[in-house]
N, C-alpha and C positions, 0 to 999 in steps of 0.2 A: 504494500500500500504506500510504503515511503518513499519508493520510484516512484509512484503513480503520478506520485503527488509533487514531486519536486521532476520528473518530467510537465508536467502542466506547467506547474510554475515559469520552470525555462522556458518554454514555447509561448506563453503571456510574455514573460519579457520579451522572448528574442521578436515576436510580432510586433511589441509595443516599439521596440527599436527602430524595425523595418518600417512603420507608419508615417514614425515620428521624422525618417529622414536620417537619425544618429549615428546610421553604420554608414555614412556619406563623409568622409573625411570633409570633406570641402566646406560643410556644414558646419561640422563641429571647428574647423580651425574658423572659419568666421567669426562664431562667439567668439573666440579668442584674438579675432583682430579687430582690438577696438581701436584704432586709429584707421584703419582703413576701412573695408566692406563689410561692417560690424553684421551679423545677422543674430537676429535676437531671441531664436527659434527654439536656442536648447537653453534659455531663461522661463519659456513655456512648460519645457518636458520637467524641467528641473522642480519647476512651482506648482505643474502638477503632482510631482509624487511627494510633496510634503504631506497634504492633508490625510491620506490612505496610513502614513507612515504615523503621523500625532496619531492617530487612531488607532493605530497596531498597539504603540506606546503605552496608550491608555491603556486597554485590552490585557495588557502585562501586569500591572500593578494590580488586576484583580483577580486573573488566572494565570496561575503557574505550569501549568499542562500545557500542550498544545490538543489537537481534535487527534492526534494519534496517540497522545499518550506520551509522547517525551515530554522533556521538562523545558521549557521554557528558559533562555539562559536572563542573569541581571545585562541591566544594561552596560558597557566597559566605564573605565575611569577615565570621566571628560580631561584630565589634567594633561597641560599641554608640554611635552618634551623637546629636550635638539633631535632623539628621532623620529618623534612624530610631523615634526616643523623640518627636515631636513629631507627625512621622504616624503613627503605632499608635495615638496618641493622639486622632487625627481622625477615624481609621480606627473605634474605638471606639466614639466619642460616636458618629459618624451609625451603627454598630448598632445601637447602643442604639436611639435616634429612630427609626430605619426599618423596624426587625424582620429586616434584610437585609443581608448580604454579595453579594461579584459572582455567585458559583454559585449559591446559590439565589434571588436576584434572576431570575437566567435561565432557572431553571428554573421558576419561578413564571407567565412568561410565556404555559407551554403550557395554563394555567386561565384562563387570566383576569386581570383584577382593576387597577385603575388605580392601587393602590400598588406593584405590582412595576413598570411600566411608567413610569409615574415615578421611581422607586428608577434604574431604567434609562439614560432620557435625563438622569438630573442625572450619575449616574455617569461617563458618557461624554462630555456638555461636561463633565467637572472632568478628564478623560484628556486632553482637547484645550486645557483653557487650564494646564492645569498649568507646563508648562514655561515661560511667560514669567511665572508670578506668583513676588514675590518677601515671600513672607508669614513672616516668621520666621525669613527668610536660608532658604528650602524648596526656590528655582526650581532649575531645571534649575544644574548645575555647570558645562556648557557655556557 
């Protein structure tokens, strides 16, 4: 049932992606140029998924379960670090550069196209040597 259910899932986002225009690099680097050809599109998608999300939030403080019976995790420690402020900020630039985050990197997949699939395998070597690089005091805390 925990496929079922977190395939659906995937498939709602990756649709909502594809709708919205987000697996369009061209798109997303626009919100990001705001001096030039600002497009203010993924300010829409963004501002749509706040209210769904306060609402989920709520939903937490009074059930601890989920509908399948896991637990519900707290929510993490808002407190802001050099690596949480140093990777958003890495996280960033390669949006910028790449036109792509992990989701619609993935979903980009199902068209085509040698920049999602690149976007892809860099992503996933940088998941795999992450934790022994020590870039900015960044590795693993372990």
């Amino acid at each position: 049932m925990r496929i079922l259910f977190s395939l659906m899932a995937g498939g709602l986002f990756g649709v909502g992606l594809m709708i919205s225009g987000m697996t369009d690099t061209q798109k997303v680097q626009g919100w990001l140029d705001v001096f030039g050809a600002w497009d203010p599109t993924l300010a829409f998608v963004l501002g749509g998924a706040i209210p769904p999300m306060l609402l989920a939030w709520q939903l937490t403080k009074v059930k601890t379960t989920s509908l399948l019976g896991t637990t519900i995790p707290t929510p993490a420690d808002p407190a802001l670090d050099r690596r949480l402020i140093i990777g958003s900020a890495i996280f960033g630039f390669g949006w910028a550069v790449a036109g792509f985050c992990p989701g619609p990197a993935l979903a980009s997949l199902s068209f085509g196209g040698f920049g999602g699939l690149s976007f892809m395998v860099a992503m996933i070597a940088g998941m795999y040597i992450q934790p022994s690089i020590k870039f900015f005091g960044l590795g693993s805390k372990a």
